[in-house]
Structure formats: C-alpha cells, structure tokens
N, C-alpha and C positions, 0 to 999 in steps of 0.2 A: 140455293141448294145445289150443289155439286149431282151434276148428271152421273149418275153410277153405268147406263146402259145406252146406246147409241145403234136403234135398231136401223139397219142399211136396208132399202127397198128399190129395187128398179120393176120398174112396170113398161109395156109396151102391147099397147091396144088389150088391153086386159080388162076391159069395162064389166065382161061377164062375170068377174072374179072377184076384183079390184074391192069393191062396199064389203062380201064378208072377210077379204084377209085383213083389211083394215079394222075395222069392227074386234075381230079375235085379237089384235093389239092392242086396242084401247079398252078390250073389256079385262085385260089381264090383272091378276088379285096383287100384284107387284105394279107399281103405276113414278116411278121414280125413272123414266127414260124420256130419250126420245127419237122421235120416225121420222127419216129423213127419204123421201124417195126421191129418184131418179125418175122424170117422166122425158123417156129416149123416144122421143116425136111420134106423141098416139098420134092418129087420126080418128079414134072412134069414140070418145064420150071421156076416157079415162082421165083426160087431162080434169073436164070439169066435175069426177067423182073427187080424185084427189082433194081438188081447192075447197070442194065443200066443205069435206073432212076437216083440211085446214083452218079454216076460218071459224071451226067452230071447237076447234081443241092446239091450244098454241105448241103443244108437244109437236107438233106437225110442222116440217120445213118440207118444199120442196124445188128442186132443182131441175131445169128445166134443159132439155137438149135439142137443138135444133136437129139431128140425124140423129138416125138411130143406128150406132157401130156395130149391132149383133155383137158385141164384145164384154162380156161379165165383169174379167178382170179393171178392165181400161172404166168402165165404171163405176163398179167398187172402190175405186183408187180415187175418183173424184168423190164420191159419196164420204169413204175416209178420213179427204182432208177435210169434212166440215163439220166432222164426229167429236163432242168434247164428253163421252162417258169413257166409262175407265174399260168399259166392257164392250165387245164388236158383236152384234147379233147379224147373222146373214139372213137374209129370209127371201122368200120368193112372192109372188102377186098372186098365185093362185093357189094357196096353201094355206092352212088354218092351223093358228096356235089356239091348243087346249090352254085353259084360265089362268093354269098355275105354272104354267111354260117358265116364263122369266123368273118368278120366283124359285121354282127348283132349280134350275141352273145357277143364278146368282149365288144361292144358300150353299151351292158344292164349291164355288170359286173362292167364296169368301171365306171359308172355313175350309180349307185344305189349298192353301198358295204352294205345293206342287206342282201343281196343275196348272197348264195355261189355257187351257180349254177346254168344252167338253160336249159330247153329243146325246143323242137318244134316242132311241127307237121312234117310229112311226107306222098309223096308221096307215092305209089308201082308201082314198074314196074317188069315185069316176068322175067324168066333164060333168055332170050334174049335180056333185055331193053326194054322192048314194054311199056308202059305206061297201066298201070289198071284203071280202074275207080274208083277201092274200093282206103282210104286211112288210114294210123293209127297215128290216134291225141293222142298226150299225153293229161292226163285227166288236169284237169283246176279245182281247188278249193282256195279258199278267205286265205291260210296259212298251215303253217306246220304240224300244229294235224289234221287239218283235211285232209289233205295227208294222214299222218300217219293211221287215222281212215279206209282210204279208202283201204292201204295198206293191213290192217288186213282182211277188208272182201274179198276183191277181190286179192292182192298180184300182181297185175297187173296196173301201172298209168304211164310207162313214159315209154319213146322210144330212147332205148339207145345209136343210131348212133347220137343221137344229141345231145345228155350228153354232156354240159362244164363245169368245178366242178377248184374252186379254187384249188391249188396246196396244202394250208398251209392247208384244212380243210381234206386231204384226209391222212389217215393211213394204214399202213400194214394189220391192222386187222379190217379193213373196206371191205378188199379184202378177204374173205373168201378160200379158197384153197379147202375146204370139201364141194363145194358147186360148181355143176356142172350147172343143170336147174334154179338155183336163188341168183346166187352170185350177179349180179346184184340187186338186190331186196334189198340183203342186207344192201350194198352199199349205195342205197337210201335212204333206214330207218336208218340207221346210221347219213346219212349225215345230215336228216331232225332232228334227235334229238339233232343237234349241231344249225340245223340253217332255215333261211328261202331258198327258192329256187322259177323260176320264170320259166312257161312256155310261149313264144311267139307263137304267133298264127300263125307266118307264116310258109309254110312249107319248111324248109332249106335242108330235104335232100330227096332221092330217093331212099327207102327203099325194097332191091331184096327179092322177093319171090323166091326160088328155087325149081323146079320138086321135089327134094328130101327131103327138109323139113318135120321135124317130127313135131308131135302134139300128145296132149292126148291119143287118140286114140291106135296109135302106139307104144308110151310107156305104155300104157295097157296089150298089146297082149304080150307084153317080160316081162317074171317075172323076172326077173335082173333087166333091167330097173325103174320095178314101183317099187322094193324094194329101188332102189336108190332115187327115187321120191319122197317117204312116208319120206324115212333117210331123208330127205335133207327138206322136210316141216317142221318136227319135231324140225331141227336145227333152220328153219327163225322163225318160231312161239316162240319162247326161247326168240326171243329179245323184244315180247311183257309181254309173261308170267315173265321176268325179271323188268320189269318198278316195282319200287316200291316206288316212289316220287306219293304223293296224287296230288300235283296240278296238274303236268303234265300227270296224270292217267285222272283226273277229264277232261282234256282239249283235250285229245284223245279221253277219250269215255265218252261222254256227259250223253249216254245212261243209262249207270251207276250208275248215280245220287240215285236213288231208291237204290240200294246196297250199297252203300259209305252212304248214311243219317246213316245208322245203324250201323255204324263202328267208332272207334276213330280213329285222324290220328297218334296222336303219339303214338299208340298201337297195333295198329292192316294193318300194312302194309303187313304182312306177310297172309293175307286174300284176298290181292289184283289177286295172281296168277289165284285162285281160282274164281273168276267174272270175271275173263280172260279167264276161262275156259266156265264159262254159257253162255256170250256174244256169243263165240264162235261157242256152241254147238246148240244154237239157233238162229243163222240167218239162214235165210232162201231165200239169194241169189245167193246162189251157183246152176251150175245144178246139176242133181241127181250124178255123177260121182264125182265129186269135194263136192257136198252137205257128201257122206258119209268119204270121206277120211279125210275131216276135223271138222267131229263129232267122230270121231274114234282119233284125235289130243287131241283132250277136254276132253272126257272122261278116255283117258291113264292117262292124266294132272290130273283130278279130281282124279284119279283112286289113283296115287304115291302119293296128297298128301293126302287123307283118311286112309294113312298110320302111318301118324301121329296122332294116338290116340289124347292126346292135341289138336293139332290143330285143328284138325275135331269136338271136343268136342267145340271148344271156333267157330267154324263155325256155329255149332247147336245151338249154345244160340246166336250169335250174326246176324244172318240171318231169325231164327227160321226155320231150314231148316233140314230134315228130313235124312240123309244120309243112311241110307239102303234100301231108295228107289231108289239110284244110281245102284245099282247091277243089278237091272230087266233093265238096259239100254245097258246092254252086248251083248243084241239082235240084236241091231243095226249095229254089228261093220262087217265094212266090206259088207254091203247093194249091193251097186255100183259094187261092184267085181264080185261078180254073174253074171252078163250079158256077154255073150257071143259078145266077140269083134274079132271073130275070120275073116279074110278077107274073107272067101268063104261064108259067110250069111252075107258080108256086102252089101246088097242091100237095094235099096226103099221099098221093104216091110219088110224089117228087121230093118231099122230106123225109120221107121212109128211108128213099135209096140215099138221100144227104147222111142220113144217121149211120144207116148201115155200111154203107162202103167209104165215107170220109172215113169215120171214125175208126173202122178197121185198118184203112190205111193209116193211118197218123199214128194209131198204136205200136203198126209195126215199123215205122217211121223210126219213132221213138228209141224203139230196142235195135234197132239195125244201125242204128247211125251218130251216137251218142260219143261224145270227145272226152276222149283219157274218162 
C-alpha cells in the first residue's frame, strides 16, 4: 500500500514528552502513514522510548545522529529524503495530535488540490499537560500574497506542529540550514510563492509551552544570540527584497501602488528592492523592539543599493526622491537595543516605563521620520 503521509519527528532528550506524542500518532482515526524520527544524540532515556515504540509498530523508522546540530532545517532535510508518502507532516516531540489530526488534513488536501498545504489552530497545554486557556491560531487571510503581505510585516502566521505540505511542492532549499529562529518562515514563503495553502479552523493539535522556552527577551540579553537573530532576519527579508516580477510584487503589496504608477515594468524592476525597503522602513506595527531591528533591515538595504551611483540616480528622477536625506536616518539604527533587558531590573516598574516611554518614542519615531 502506497504511504499516503510521512510524519517527520525529531526529538532530543525529550524522554518527558516523547511516549505521549508518540501514542497521539499512532492512536490517530487515519492510520495509512508513517513516523520517521530523528533521534539527534539524546542522552537521557529518549533513544530507548523511541526503539520501543519501534519494535512494536513497523510504521516506525528511526534515524539516528551521532550530534545534535541544534538545526530543524538541516534535519528535516535528512528525515525528508527517507519520506515515501505523498504528504510531509512536520511535528514536534512535545506536542500532541488530537485523533482525527491526519485525517482532517488529508480530507482538505485530497479534495481540493489547490492547495499545497494546510494548517490549524492549536491548543496550549503547560510542561505538565495541563490544558491553558490562552490558545495559538494560525492567522486566516482570503489567498496567498496576502499571506505573503502579512508575512513581511509580522514574519509570524502559521503554527508549525500542524503544517501538512505536499511532498512534490517541498525542496532542499526551501529548508534553510543558516536559518535557526526562522527556517520555518522560510519555508512558508517559499511555499506560498509556488502556491495556495488553506488553514482550518479546527484545533487539531496541543501545543506544549515549556518552563524553559525562550522569547525576544531572552535573545536580547545574549549578544551572540541577537547577532544571530539580526543574521538570520537579514537572510528571510532577501526573499522579499528579491521578488522582482511587477505583477506578483503589485499583488503582495498592494500598498505600493503610489511607487509602481511611477515606474516602467519592463525597465525598472531593479527599483523594486528599493520600495521593499520604504514599505519596510515605514510600518509601524511592529513593537518598539522589533519596530527598530527591522528599520535598521531597510535602511542597511537602502543603504547597499545608494551605492549604485546609476541606480540611485534613475531612483531620484523616477520616485523624485531625495537621497541624501537618507544619511540623517543613521540615527535610528539600533534604537531598541539601548534598553536595558538585563533580568535583575526586570520588574513591574521596569516594564511599565519599557511600555510607556519605548512606545511613546517609537510612535513618534514613526511620524517624524518616515520616507517619501
């Protein structure tokens, strides 16, 4: 029988976890797959939960890594090549599919081939199981640019324990490997520039929050980490700043319109990066934290291509747009990083004045400083 699903599993020291996420796939009402994990060098028990599992349901392959790369992408891509279903389920080790998970995904993929893939809401439940009340929906828009669109300002719409992605649509270099916090992301945007995708509203899985979970925050306080942070935004932003097809620029970012009237398309495509970079530099929905690290993206961007004499010349006549008023915008860079995210002034009256005086700054940040 032809493997219809090819659920991909990495685990690492995940022993606490590992027996129910396993369990919530083999107990699923859809039983036509199968579970390949990645075991990326446990040291604590996980290896010998896995084999058990194994040995006792041949759905079960698992593949074994002497290191553990801290790298999603890079093993994905190995779990990948040993996938023969038609369908790519991403899952995680501490996460639970509800019974009828596979089979409601399957039933949308297979009856509406539109679609190359599709997500769904999720529960959360704590390091324990306990069920939370908070929950995280994948975002919900009418087609794919305008995904895409939401992708660019926010970089954040889908919930990856629920990802089903056709097998035929997905490539090596869809999986990023230089891409730790947003290879996912990538992924998406890649996938959406190929095709449509579809979130259901139900919530198919149970999504662990862990005591140790990191955030923003966190990766602030480590200057390693946020330099890895910045690298690895710089990289996802590449794949908007690259779009240089007018229609499908025009159908991402609608907003644009005013900047596109004043351009030709079959001349001036190479103008395009460049109102990728204004867009960018002037939204204003980011919080203050995120507001400066991806105005400090835009204006590097602006910055490399004002480098081009020409081209910065054929910007000024065909924008009427001023470019040495860009340089007095240097001030900005790096805004957000000044605040002190240090853990011993992380108290109620130290996020008080974060709320109230970041935010009032960056508002008027916003209005004071915004290009053409």
């Amino acid at each position: 029988m032809t493997v219809k699903i090819s659920i991909l599993l990495i685990f690492y020291n995940d022993a606490k976890y590992l027996t129910t996420a396993i369990k919530s796939i083999l107990n699923q009402t859809f039983d036509n797959f199968e579970l390949i994990m990645l075991d990326n060098g446990s040291n604590d028990g996980s290896s010998t939960i896995a084999k058990q599992h194994a040995q006792q349901d041949s759905r079960i392959k698992i593949i074994k890594s002497q290191q553990n790369y801290h790298n999603g992408s890079l093993n994905f891509r190995k779990l990948l090549a040993h996938s023969k279903g038609k369908y790519i389920k991403f899952f995680c080790a501490d996460d639970i599919m509800t019974p009828n998970c596979l089979n409601t995904q399957i039933e949308l993929l297979e009856n509406n081939n539109q679609y190359l893939g599709c997500f769904s809401h999720m529960e959360c439940i704590n390091d324990n199981g306990k069920l939370l009340k908070q929950s995280h929906n994948a975002t919900i828009k009418n087609n794919r640019f305008e995904y895409l669109n939401h992708l660019f300002y926010s970089y954040h719409a889908f919930t990856f324990p629920t990802a089903m992605v056709k097998k035929s649509a997905i490539t090596n270099d869809m999986l990023d490997p230089r891409l730790i916090h947003f290879s996912d992301i990538k992924l998406w945007i890649k996938l959406l520039m190929k095709g449509e995708i579809f979130v259901i509203k139900d919530k198919l899985v149970q999504y662990r929050i862990r005591d140790n979970q990191g955030n923003v925050s966190n990766i602030a306080e480590n200057d390693k980490k946020l330099k890895s942070y910045l690298f690895e935004l710089h990289l996802l932003y590449d794949e908007f700043f690259q779009i240089n097809n007018f229609e499908l620029y025009t159908k991402i970012f609608p907003e644009s319109q005013k900047y596109l009237n004043k351009l030709n398309q079959q001349t001036d495509q190479d103008i395009l990066p460049f109102i990728t970079a204004i867009l960018l530099y002037n939204s204003e929905k980011f919080k203050p934290f995120h507001f400066s690290l991806h105005r400090n993206i835009a204006l590097l961007t602006i910055f490399r291509i004002i480098k081009d004499e020409n081209l910065m010349s054929k910007i000024t006549k065909k924008l009427d747009f001023d470019y040495l008023s860009l340089y007095k915008l240097t001030s900005n860079f790096c805004e957000a990083l000044n605040i002190d995210y240090s853990r011993k002034k992380r108290n109620l009256i130290h996020k008080l004045w974060y709320k109230f005086v970041a935010r009032k700054k960056y508002k008027k940040l916003a209005k004071e400083n915004k290009i053409i």
